[in-house]
mmCIF file of the C-alpha atoms, coordinates in Angstrom:
data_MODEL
# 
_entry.id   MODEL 
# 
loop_
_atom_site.group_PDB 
_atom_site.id 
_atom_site.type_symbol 
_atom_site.label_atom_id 
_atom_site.label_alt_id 
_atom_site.label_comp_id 
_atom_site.label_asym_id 
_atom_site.label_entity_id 
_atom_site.label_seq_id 
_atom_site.pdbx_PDB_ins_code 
_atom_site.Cartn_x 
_atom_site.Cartn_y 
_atom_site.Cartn_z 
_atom_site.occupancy 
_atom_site.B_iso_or_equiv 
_atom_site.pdbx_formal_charge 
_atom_site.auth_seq_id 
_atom_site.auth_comp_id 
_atom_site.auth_asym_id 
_atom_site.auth_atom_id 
_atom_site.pdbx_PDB_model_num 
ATOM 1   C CA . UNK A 1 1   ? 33.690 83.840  100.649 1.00 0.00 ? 1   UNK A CA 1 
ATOM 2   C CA . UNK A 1 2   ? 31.972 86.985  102.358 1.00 0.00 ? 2   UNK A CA 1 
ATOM 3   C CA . UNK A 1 3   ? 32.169 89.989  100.496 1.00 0.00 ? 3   UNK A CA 1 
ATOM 4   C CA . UNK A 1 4   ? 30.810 94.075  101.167 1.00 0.00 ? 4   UNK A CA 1 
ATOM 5   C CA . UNK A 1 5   ? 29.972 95.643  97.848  1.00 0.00 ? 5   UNK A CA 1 
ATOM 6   C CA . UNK A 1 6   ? 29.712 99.171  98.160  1.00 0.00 ? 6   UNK A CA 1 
ATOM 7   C CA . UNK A 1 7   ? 28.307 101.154 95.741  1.00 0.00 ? 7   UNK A CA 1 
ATOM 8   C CA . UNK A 1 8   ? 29.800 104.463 94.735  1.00 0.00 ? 8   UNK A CA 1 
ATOM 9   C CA . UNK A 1 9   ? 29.574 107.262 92.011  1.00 0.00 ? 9   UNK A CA 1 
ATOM 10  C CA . UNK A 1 10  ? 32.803 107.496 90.210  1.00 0.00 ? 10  UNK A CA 1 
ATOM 11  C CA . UNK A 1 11  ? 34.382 110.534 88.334  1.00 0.00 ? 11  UNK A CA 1 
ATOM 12  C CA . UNK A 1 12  ? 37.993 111.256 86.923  1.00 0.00 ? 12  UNK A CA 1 
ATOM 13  C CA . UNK A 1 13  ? 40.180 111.216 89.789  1.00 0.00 ? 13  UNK A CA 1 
ATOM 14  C CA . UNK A 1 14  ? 43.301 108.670 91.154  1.00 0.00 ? 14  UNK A CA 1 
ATOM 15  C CA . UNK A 1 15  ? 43.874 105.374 89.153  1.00 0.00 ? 15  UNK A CA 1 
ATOM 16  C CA . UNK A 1 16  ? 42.947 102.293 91.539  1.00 0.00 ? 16  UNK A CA 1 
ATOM 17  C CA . UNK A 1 17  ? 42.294 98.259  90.970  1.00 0.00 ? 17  UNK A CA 1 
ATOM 18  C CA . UNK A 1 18  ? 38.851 98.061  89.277  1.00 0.00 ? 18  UNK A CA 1 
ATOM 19  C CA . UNK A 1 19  ? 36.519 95.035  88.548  1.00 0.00 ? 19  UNK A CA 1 
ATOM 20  C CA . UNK A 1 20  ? 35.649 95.278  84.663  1.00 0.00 ? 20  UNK A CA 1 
ATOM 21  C CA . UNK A 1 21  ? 32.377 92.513  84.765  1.00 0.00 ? 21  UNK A CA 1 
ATOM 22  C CA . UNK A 1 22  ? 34.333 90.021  87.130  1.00 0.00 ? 22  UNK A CA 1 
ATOM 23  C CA . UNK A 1 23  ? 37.858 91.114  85.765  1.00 0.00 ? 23  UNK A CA 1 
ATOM 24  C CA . UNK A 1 24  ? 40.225 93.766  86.801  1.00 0.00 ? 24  UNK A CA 1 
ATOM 25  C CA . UNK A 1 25  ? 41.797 96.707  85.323  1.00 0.00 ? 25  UNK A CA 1 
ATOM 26  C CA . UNK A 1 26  ? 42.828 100.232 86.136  1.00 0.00 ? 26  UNK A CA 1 
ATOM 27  C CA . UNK A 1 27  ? 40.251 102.865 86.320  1.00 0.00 ? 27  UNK A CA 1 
ATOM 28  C CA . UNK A 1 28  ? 40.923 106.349 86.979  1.00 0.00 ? 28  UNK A CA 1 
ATOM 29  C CA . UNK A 1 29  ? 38.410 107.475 89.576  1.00 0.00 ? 29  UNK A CA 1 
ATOM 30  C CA . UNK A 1 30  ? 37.040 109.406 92.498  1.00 0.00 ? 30  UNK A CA 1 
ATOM 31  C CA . UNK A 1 31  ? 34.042 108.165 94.605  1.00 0.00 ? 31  UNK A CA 1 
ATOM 32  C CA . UNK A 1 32  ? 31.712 108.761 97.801  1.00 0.00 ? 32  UNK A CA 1 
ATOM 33  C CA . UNK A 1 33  ? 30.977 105.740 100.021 1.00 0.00 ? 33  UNK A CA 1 
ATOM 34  C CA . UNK A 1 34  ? 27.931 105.333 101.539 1.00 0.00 ? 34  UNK A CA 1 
ATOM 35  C CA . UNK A 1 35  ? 27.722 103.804 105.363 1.00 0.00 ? 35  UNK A CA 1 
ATOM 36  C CA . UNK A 1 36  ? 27.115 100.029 105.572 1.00 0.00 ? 36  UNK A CA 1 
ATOM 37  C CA . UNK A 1 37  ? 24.051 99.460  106.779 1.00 0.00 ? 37  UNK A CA 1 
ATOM 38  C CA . UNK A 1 38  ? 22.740 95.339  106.731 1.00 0.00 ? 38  UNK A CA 1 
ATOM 39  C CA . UNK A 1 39  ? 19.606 95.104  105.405 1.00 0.00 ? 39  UNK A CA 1 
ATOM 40  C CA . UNK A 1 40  ? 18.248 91.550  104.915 1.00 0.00 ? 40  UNK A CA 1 
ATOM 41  C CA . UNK A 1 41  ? 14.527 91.237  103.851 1.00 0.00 ? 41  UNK A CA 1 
ATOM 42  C CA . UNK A 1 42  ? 13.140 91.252  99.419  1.00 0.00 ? 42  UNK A CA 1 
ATOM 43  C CA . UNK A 1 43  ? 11.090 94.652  99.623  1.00 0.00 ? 43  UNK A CA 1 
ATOM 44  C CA . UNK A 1 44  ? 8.517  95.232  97.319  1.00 0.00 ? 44  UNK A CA 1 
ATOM 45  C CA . UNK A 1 45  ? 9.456  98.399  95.100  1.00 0.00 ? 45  UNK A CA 1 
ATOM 46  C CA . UNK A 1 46  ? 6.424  101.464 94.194  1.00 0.00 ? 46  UNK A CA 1 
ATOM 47  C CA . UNK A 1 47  ? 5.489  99.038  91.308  1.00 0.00 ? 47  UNK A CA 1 
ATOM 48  C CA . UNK A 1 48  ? 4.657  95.451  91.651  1.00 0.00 ? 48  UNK A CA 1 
ATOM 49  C CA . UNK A 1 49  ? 7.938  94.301  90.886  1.00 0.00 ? 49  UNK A CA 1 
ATOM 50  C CA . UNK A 1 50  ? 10.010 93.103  93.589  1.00 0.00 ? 50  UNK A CA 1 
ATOM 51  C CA . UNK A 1 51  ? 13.253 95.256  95.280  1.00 0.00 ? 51  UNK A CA 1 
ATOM 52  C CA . UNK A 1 52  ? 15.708 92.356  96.300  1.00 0.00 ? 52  UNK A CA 1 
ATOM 53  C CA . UNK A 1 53  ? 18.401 92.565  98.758  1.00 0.00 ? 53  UNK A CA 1 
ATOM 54  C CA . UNK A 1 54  ? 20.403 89.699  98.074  1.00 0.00 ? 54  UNK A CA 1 
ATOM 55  C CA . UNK A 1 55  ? 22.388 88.376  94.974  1.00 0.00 ? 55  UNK A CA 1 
ATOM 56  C CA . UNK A 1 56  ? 25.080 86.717  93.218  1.00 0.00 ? 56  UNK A CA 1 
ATOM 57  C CA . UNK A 1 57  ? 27.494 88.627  91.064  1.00 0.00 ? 57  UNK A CA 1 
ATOM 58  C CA . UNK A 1 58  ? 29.497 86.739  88.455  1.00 0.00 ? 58  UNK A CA 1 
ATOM 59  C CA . UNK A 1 59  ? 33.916 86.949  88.259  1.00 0.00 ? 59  UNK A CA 1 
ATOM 60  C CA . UNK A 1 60  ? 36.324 85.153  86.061  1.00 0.00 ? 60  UNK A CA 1 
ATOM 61  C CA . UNK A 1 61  ? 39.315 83.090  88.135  1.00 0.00 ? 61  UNK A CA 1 
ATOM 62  C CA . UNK A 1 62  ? 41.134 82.148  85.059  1.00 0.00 ? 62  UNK A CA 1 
ATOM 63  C CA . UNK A 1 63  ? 43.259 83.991  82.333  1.00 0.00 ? 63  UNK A CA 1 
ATOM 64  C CA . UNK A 1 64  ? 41.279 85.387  79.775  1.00 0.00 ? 64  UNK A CA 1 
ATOM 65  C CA . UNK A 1 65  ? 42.812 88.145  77.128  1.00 0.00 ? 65  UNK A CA 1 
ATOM 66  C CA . UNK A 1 66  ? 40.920 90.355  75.137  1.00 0.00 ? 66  UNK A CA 1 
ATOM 67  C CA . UNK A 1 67  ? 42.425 93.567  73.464  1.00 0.00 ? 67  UNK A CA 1 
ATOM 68  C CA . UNK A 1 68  ? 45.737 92.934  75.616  1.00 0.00 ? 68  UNK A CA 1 
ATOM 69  C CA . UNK A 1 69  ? 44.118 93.220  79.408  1.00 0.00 ? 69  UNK A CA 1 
ATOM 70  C CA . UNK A 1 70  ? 43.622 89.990  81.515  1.00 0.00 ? 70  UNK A CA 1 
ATOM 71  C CA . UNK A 1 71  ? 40.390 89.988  82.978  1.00 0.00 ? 71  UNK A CA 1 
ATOM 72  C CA . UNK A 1 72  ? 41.104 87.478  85.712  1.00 0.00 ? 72  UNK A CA 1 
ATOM 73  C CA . UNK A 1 73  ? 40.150 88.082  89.048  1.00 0.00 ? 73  UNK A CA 1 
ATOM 74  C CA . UNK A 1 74  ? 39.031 85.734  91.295  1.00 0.00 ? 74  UNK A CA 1 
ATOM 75  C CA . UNK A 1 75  ? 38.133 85.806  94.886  1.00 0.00 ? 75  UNK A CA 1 
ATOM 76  C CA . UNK A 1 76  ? 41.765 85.150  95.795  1.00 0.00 ? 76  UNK A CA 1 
ATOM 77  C CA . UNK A 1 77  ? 42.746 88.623  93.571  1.00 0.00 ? 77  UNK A CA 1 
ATOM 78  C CA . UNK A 1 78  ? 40.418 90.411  95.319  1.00 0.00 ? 78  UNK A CA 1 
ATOM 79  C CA . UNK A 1 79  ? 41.536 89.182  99.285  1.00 0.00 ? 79  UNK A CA 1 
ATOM 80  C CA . UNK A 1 80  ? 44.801 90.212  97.921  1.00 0.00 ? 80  UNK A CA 1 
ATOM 81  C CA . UNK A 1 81  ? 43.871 93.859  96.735  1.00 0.00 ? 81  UNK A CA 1 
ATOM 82  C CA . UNK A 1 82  ? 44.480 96.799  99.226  1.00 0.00 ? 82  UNK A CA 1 
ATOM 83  C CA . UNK A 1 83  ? 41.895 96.410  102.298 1.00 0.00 ? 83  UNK A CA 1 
ATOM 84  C CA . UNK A 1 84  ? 40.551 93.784  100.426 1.00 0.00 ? 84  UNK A CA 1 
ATOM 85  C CA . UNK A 1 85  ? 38.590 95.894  98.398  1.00 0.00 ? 85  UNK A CA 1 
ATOM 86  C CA . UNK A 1 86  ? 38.220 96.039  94.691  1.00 0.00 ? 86  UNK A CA 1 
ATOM 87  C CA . UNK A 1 87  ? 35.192 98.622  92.456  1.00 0.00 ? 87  UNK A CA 1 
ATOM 88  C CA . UNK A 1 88  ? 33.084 96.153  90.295  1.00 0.00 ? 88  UNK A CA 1 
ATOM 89  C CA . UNK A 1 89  ? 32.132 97.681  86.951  1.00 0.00 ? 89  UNK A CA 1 
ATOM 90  C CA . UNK A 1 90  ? 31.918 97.285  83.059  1.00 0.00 ? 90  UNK A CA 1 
ATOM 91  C CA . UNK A 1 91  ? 28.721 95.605  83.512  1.00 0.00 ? 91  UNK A CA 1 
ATOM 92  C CA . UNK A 1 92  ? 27.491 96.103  80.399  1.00 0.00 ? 92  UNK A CA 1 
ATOM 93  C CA . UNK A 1 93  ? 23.870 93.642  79.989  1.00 0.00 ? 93  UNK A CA 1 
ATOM 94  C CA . UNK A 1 94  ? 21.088 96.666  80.424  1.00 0.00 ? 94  UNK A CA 1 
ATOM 95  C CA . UNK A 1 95  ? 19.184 94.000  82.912  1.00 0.00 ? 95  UNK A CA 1 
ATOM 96  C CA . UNK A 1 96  ? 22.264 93.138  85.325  1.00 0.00 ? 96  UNK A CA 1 
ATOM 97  C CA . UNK A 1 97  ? 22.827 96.683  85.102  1.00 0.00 ? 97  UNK A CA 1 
ATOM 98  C CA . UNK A 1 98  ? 19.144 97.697  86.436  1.00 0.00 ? 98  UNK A CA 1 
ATOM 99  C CA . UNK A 1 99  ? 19.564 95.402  89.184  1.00 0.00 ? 99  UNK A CA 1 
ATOM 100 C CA . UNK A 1 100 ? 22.988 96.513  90.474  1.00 0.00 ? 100 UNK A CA 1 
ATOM 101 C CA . UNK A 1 101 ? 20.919 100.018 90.251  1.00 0.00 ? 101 UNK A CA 1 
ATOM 102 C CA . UNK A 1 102 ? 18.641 98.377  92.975  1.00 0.00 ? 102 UNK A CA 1 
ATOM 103 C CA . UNK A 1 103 ? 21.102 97.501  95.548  1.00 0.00 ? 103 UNK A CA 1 
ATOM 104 C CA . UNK A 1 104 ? 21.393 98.953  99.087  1.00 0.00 ? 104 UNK A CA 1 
ATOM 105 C CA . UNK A 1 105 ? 23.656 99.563  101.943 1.00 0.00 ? 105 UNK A CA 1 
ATOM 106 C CA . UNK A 1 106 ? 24.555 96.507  103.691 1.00 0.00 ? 106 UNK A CA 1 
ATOM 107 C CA . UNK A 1 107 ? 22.950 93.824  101.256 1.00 0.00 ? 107 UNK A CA 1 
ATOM 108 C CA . UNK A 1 108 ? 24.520 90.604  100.727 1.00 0.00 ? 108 UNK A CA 1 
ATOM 109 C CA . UNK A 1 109 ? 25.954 88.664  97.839  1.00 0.00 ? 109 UNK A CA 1 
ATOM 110 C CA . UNK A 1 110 ? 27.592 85.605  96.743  1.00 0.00 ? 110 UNK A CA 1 
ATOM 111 C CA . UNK A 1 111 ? 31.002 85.703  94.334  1.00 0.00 ? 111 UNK A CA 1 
ATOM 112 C CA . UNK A 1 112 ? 30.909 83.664  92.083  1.00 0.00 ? 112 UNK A CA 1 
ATOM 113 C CA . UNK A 1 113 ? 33.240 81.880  89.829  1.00 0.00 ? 113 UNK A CA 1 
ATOM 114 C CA . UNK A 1 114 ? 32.501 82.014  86.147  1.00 0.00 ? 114 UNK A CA 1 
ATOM 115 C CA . UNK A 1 115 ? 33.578 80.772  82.589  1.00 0.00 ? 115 UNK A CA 1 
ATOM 116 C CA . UNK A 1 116 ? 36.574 78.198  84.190  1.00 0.00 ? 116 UNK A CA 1 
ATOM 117 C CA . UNK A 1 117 ? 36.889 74.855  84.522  1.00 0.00 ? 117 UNK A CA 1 
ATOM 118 C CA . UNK A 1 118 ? 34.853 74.343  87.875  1.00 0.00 ? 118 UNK A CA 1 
ATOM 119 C CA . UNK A 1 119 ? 31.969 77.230  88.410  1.00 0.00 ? 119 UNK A CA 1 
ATOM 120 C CA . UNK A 1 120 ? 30.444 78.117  91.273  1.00 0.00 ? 120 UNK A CA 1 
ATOM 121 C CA . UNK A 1 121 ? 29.767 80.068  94.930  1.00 0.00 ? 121 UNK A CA 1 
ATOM 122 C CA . UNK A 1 122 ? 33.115 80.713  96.663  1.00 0.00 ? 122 UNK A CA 1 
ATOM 123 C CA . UNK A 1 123 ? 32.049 83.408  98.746  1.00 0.00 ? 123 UNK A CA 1 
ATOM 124 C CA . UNK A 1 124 ? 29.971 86.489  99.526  1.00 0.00 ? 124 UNK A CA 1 
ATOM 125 C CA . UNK A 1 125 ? 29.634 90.403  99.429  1.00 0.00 ? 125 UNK A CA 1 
ATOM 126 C CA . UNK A 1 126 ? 27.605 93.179  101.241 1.00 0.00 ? 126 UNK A CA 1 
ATOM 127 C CA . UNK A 1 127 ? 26.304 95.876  98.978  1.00 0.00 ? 127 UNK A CA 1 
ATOM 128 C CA . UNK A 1 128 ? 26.198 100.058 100.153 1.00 0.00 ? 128 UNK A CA 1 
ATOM 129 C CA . UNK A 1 129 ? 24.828 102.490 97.813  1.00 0.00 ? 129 UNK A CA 1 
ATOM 130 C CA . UNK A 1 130 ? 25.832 106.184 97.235  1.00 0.00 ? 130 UNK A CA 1 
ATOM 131 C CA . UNK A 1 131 ? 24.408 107.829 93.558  1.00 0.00 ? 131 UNK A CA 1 
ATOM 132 C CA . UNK A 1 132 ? 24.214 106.032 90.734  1.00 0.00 ? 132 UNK A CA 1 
ATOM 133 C CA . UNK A 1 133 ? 23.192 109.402 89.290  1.00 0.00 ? 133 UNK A CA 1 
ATOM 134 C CA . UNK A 1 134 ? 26.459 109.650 87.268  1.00 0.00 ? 134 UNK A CA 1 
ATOM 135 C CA . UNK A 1 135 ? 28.187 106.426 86.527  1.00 0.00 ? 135 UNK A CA 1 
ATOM 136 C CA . UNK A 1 136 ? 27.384 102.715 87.912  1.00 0.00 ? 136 UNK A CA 1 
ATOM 137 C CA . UNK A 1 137 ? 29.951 101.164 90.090  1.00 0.00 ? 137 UNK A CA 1 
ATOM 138 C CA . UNK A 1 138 ? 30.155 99.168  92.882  1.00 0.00 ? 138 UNK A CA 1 
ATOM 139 C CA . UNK A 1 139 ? 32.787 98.861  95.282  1.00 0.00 ? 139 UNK A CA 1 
ATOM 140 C CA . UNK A 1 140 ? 33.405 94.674  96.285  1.00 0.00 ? 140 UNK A CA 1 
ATOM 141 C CA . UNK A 1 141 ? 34.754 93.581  100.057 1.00 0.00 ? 141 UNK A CA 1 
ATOM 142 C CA . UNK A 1 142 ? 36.204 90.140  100.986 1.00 0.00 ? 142 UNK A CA 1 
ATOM 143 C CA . UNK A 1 143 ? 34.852 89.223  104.118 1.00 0.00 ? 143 UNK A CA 1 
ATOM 144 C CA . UNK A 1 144 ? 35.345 85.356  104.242 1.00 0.00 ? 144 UNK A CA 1 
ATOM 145 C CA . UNK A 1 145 ? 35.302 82.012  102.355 1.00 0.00 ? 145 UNK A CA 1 
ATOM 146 C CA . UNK A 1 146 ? 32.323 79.866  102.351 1.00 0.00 ? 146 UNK A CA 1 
ATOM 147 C CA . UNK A 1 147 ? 33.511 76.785  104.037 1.00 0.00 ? 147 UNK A CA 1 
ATOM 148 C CA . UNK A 1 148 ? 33.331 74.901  100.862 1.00 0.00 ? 148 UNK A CA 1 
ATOM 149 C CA . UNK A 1 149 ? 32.852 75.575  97.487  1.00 0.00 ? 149 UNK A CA 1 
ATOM 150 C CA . UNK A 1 150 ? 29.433 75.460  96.077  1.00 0.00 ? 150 UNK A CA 1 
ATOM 151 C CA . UNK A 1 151 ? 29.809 74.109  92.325  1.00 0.00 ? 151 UNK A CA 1 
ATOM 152 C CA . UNK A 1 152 ? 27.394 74.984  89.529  1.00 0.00 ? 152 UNK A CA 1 
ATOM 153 C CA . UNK A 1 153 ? 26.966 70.975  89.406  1.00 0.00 ? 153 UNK A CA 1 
ATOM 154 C CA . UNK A 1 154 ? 25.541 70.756  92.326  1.00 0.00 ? 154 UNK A CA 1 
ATOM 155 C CA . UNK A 1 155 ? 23.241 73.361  92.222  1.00 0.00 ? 155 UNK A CA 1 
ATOM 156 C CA . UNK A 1 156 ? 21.728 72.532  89.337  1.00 0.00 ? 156 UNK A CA 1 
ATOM 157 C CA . UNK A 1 157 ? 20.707 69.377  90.768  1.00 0.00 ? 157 UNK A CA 1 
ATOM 158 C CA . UNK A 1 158 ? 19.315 70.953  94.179  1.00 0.00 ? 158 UNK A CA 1 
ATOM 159 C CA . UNK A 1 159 ? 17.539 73.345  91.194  1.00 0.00 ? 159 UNK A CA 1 
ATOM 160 C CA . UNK A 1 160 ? 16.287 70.226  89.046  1.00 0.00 ? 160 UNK A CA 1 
ATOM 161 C CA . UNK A 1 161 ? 14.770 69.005  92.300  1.00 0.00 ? 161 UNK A CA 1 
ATOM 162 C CA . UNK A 1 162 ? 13.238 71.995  93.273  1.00 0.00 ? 162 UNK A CA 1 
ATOM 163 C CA . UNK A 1 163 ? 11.608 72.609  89.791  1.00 0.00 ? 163 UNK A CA 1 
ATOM 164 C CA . UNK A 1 164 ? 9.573  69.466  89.975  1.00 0.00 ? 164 UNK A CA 1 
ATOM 165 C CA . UNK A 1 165 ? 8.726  69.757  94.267  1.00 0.00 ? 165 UNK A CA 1 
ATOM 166 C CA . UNK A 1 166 ? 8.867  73.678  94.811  1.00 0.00 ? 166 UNK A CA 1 
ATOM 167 C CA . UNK A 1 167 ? 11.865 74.252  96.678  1.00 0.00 ? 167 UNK A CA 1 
ATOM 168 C CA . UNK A 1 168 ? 13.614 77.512  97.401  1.00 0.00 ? 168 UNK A CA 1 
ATOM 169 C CA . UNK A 1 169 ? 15.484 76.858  94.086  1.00 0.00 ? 169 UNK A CA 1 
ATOM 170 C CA . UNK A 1 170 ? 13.234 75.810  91.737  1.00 0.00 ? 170 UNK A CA 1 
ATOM 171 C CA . UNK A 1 171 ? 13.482 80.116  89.954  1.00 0.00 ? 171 UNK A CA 1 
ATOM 172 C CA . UNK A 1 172 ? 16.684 80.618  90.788  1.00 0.00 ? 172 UNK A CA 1 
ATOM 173 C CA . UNK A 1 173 ? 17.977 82.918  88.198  1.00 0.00 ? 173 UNK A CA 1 
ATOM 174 C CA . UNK A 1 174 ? 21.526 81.010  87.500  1.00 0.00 ? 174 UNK A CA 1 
ATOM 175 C CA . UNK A 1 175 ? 19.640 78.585  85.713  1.00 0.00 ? 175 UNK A CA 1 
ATOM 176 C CA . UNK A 1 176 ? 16.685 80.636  84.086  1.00 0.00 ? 176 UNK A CA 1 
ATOM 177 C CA . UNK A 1 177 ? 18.885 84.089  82.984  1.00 0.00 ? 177 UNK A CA 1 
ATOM 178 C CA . UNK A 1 178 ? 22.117 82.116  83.331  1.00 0.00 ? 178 UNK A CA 1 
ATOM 179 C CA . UNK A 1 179 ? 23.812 85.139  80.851  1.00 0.00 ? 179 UNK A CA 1 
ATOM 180 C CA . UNK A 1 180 ? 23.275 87.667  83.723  1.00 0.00 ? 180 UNK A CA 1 
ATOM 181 C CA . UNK A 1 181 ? 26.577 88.836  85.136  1.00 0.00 ? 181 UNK A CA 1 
ATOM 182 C CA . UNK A 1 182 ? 24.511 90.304  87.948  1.00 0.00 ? 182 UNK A CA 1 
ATOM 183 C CA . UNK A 1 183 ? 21.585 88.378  89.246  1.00 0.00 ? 183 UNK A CA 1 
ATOM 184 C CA . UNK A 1 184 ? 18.895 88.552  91.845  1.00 0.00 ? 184 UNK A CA 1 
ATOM 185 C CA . UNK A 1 185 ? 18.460 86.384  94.969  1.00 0.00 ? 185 UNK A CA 1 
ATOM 186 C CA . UNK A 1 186 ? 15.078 85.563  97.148  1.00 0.00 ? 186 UNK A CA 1 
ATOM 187 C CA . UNK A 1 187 ? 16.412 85.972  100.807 1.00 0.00 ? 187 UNK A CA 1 
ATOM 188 C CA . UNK A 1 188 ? 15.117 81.868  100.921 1.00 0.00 ? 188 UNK A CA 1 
ATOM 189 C CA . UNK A 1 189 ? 17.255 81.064  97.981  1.00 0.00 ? 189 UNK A CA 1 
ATOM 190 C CA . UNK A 1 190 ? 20.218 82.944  99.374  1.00 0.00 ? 190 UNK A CA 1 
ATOM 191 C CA . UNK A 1 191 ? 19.466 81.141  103.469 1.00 0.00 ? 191 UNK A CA 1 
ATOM 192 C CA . UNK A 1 192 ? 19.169 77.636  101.555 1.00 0.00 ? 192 UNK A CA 1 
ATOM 193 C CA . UNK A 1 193 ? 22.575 77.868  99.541  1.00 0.00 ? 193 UNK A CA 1 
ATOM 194 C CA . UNK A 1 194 ? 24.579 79.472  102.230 1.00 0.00 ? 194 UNK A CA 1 
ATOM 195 C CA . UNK A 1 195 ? 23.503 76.538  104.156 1.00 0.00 ? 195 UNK A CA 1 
ATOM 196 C CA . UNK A 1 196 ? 24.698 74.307  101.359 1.00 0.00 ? 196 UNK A CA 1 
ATOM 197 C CA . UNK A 1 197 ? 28.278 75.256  103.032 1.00 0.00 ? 197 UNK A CA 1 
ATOM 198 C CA . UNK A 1 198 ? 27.552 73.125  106.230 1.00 0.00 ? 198 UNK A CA 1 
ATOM 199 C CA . UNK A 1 199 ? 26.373 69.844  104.363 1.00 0.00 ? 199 UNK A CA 1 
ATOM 200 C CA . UNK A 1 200 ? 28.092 67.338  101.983 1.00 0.00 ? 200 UNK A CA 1 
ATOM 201 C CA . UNK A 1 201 ? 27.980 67.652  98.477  1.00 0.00 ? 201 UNK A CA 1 
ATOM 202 C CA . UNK A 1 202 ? 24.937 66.307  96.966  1.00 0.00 ? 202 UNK A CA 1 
# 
């Protein structure tokens, strides 16, 4: 799946399809979009810590209650939502919350497929920033489907491998901060498992 996030600031306003940490509900709201602008390249930030530009943003397919609201929403819910576009909030982990502070205009993620029976990539996102200044939210746009999915399985063998030879996945953060909701990408992790897409399952 290709997806555009982009970021917004929301305040009270008109009630529209939200993304509560990978589930949807209805959030009254007003926001400013910023232009989508690709950007492609990990920056390095005024500290030593790294700015990334790519990353994978979790989203729960299946039924799941709590206090009364489903918080399914795959990527099918979101192709289905008006111009394919759906905000992505309720992130609530202060780390995955810091990162989605970090993202840009134009930067790419994966969506992801969490907590169901068969996790994993099934597609991807851009990422445009307005002002965070007031509250965090991201807006989330389907673009396409990756051309098949990319279970958790099989990455964690590609990352098992890469641990022991140094491969582009040998960090990758779904398997060392596997609680984030929100997690960074290297632009080389992101380039080797989009490319998963094009070969046969390992």
């Amino acid at each position: 799946v290709w997806v555009c996030v982009r970021a917004r600031v929301c305040v009270l306003g008109t009630a529209s399809a939200c993304v509560k940490g990978g589930s949807r509900r209805k959030e009254r709201q007003r926001g400013v979009e910023g232009r989508s602008v690709p950007s492609y390249c990990v920056e390095k930030g005024s500290s030593d810590s790294p700015t990334y530009s790519h990353w994978l943003m979790k989203s729960e397919p299946e039924s799941r209650f709590q206090n009364g609201i489903d918080l399914k929403f795959g990527i099918e819910d979101l192709k289905a939502q008006p111009e394919q576009t759906a905000c992505w909030d309720g992130v609530r982990n202060y780390q995955a919350r810091n990162f989605m502070r970090q993202m840009k205009v134009g930067q790419r993620a994966f969506f992801y497929h969490s907590n169901c029976k068969e996790p994993g990539v099934a597609g991807r996102t851009w990422t445009t920033l307005t002002d965070f200044s007031l509250l965090l939210q991201v807006d989330v746009q389907y673009q396409r489907m990756t051309r098949r999915f990319l279970p958790l399985s099989e990455l964690k063998r590609y990352h098992l491998q890469h641990r022991d030879s140094g491969g582009p996945l040998k960090n990758l953060a779904l398997f060392t901060k596997p609680r984030l909701s929100v997690q960074p990408l290297t632009a080389e992790e992101f380039d080797f498992i989009l490319s998963l897409e094009d070969k046969k399952p390992l």
